[in-house]
Structures are given as structure tokens and as C-alpha cells.
C-alpha positions as CSV (number, residue, x, y, z in Angstrom):
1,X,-58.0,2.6,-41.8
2,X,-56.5,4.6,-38.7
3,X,-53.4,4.1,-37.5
4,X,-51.8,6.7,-34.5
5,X,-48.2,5.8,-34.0
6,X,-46.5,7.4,-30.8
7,X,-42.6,6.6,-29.6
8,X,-43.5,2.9,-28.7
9,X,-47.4,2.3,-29.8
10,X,-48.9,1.8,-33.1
11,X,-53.0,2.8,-32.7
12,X,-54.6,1.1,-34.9
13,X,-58.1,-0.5,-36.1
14,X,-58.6,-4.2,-35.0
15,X,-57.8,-7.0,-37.8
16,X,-59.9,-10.7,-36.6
17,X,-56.2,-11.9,-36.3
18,X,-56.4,-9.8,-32.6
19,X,-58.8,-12.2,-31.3
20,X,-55.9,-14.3,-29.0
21,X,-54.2,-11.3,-27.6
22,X,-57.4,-9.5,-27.0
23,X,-58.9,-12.8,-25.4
24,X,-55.8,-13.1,-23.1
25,X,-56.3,-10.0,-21.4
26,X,-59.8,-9.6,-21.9
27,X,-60.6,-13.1,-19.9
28,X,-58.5,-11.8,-16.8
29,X,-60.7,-10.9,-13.9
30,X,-58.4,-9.0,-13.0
31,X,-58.2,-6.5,-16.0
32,X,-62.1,-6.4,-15.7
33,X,-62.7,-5.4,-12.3
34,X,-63.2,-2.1,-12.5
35,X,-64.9,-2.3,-15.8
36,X,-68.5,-3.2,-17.1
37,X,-67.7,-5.6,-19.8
38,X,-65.9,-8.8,-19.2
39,X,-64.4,-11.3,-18.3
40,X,-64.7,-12.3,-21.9
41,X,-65.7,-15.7,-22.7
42,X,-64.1,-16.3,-26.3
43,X,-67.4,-15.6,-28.1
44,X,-67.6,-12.3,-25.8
45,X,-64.1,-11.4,-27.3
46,X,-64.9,-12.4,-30.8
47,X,-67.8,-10.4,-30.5
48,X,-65.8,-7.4,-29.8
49,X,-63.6,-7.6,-32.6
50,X,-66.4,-8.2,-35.6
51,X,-67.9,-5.1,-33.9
52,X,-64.8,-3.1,-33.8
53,X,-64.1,-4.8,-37.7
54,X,-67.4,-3.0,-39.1
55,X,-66.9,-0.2,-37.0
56,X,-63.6,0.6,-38.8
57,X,-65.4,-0.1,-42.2
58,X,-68.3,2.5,-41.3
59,X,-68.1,5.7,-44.0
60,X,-69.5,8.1,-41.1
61,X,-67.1,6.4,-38.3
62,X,-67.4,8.3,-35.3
63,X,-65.9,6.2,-33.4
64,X,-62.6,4.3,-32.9
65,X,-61.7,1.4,-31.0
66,X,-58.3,0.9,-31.6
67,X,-55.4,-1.6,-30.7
68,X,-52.9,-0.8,-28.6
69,X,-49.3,-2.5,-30.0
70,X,-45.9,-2.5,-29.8
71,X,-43.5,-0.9,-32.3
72,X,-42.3,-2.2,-34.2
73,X,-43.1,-5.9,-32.8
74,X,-46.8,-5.6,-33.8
75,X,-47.8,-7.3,-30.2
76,X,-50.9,-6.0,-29.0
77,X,-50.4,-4.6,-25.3
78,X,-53.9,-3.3,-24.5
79,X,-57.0,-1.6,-26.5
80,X,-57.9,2.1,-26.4
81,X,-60.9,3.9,-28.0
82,X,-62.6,7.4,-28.4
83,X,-65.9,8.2,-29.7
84,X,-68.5,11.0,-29.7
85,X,-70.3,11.6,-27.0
86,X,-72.3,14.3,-28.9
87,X,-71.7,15.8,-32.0
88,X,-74.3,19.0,-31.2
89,X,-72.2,19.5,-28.3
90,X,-68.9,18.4,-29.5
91,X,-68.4,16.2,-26.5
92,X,-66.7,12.9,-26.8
93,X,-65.7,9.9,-24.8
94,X,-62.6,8.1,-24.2
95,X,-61.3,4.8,-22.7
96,X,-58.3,2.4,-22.5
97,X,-57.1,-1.2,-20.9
98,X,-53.9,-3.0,-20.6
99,X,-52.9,-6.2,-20.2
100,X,-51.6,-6.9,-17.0
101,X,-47.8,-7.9,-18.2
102,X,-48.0,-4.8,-19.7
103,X,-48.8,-2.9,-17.2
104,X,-47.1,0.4,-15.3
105,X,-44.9,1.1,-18.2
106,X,-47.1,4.2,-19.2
107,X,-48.3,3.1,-22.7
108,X,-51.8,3.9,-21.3
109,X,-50.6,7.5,-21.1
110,X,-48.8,7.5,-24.3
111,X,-52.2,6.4,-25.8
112,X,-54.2,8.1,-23.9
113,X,-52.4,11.3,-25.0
114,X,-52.5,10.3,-28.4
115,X,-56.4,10.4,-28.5
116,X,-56.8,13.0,-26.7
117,X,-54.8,15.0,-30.0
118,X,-56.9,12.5,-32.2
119,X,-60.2,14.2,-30.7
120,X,-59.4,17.5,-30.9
121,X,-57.5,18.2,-33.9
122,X,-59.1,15.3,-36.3
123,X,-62.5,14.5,-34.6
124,X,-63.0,18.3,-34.0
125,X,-64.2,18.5,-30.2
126,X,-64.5,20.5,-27.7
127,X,-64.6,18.1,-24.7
128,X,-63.4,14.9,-24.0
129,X,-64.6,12.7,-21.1
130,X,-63.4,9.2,-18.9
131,X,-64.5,8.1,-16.0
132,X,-63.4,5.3,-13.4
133,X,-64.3,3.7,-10.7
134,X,-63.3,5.3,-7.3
135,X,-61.5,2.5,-6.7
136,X,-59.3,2.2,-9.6
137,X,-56.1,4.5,-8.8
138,X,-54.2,3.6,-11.8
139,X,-56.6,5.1,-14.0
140,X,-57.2,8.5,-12.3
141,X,-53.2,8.7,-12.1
142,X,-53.2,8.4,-15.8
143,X,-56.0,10.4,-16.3
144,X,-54.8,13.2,-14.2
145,X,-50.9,12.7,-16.1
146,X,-53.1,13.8,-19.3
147,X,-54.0,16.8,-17.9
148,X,-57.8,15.7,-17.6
149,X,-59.4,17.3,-14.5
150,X,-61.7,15.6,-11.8
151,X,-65.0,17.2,-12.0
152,X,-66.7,15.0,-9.8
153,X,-68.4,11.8,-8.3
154,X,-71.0,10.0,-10.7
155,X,-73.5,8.2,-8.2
156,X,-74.7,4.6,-9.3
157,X,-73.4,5.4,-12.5
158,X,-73.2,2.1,-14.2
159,X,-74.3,-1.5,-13.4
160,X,-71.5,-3.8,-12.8
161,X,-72.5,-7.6,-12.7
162,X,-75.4,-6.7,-10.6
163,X,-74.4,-3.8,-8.7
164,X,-75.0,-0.2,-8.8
165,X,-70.8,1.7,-9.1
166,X,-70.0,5.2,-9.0
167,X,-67.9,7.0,-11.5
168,X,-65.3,9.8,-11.3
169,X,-65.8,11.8,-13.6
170,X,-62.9,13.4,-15.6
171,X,-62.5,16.1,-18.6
172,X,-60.4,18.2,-21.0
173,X,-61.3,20.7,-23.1
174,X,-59.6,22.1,-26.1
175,X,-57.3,24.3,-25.3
């Protein structure tokens, strides 16, 4: 079991007890905008945690999807996750979301941070990638705040409920 605790956050693997505070912020539209998952209908969301379940009991885990929650109230603020892109190249992934209450209080940084150590030091990479939409200015700012550069504009990158988006693309590399 992983658990990443920072000055306010406890990273840790989902428990099926998650479903409801998942489900609260993984239903908004508004969390799921800029995304291409959601809104989550209540099988959608327990969907996501039996996935994230066996992926924490996986004996070659290379990848972690993580809550986000308080300390030391246990509340679960927002989900966070980084994975391998490619172990040959040493490349991974990383992501987060917050629910909306939540929100602009920098946990996504403090997390975001967090992983970004998690990759390199534990996970052993050399890169570590995010991307977001154009549109969605919260996320660059905290990408940029973790020191990530923006190495470019991903054309139709992803389908989004029926529509091409683009992608920024962002990076760090070990230093």
C-alpha cells in the first residue's frame, strides 16, 4: 500500500469506502470539463475505484492512482495519479482533480509535487509528462508552479464527448 503524506495531504491508494466522495466530485460537470472521463454516473465511479482497488493490489504496479485527503481528517479532497508512460524510455505520466469546494487552496500543487518526487526518486524516471486543455488555466498555473515546462500544443489530441481537443503539453526531467 502507498501512502505520500505532505504538510496537509495524505496520498494514498483508494479503499471502496471512497466511492461517495469520489462520486461527489466526479459527477460535477464542472470538474469534468476539461477532462476526458466523466461526469460519472455512480457505476462510472464505482468502476473507477475496483480499478484503482486491483491496481493497488498489482505485484508489478506501475502505476498509482491515489487519493487526495486531508490530514489528519481523512476527507478526500481530489484524486491524483502517476504512471509509466514507458519504462524503455523512462517516461511517465501524471494527472490530478479537485473537487470544486476544495479548490484554489494549492493541494493540487502540494500533490502534484509530491509525485513528481514519487517518479523520480521511487519510480526511477527520467521524464514526467501532463497535459491540459488550452483552455484550462488552473492547471497550466499549477503545472508551471511545479517547475514543469510547456513544450508545446498537442493537435486533436484526445476525443472529448465527440470532439477532437488539443493538449498542452508539459514536462520535467530529473534533475
Amino acid at each position: 500500500m502507498i501512502e505520500i503524506s505532505t504538510e496537509r495531504l495524505v496520498l494514498r491508494d483508494f479503499r471502496t469506502t471512497d466511492e461517495q466522495a469520489v462520486h461527489e466530485f466526479a459527477s460535477d460537470p464542472a470538474v469534468c470539463r476539461h477532462t476526458d472521463w466523466g461526469p460519472n454516473s455512480p457505476d462510472d465511479t464505482r468502476l473507477f475505484i475496483r480499478e484503482a482497488v486491483d491496481e493497488a493490489a498489482s505485484p508489478n504496479r506501475d502505476s498509482f492512482t491515489l487519493a487526495m485527503s486531508m490530514n489528519p481528517s481523512g476527507v478526500v479532497v481530489g484524486s491524483c495519479s502517476v504512471w509509466v508512460e514507458s519504462a524503455s524510455h523512462r517516461r511517465a505520466g501524471l494527472g490530478f482533480v479537485v473537487a470544486p469546494a476544495h479548490q484554489g487552496r494549492g493541494y493540487a500543487s502540494e500533490a502534484g509535487k509530491a509525485l513528481l518526487d514519487f517518479a523520480f526518486e521511487v519510480m526511477g524516471v527520467q521524464r514526467v509528462e501532463a497535459t491540459c486543455r488550452p483552455g484550462n488555466l488552473a492547471s497550466a498555473r499549477v503545472l508551471t508552479k511545479l517547475g514543469m515546462r510547456r513544450e508545446g500544443l498537442l493537435r486533436s489530441h484526445l476525443l472529448i464527448r465527440g470532439r477532437q481537443e488539443d493538449s498542452v503539453l508539459f514536462a520535467s526531467t530529473r534533475s
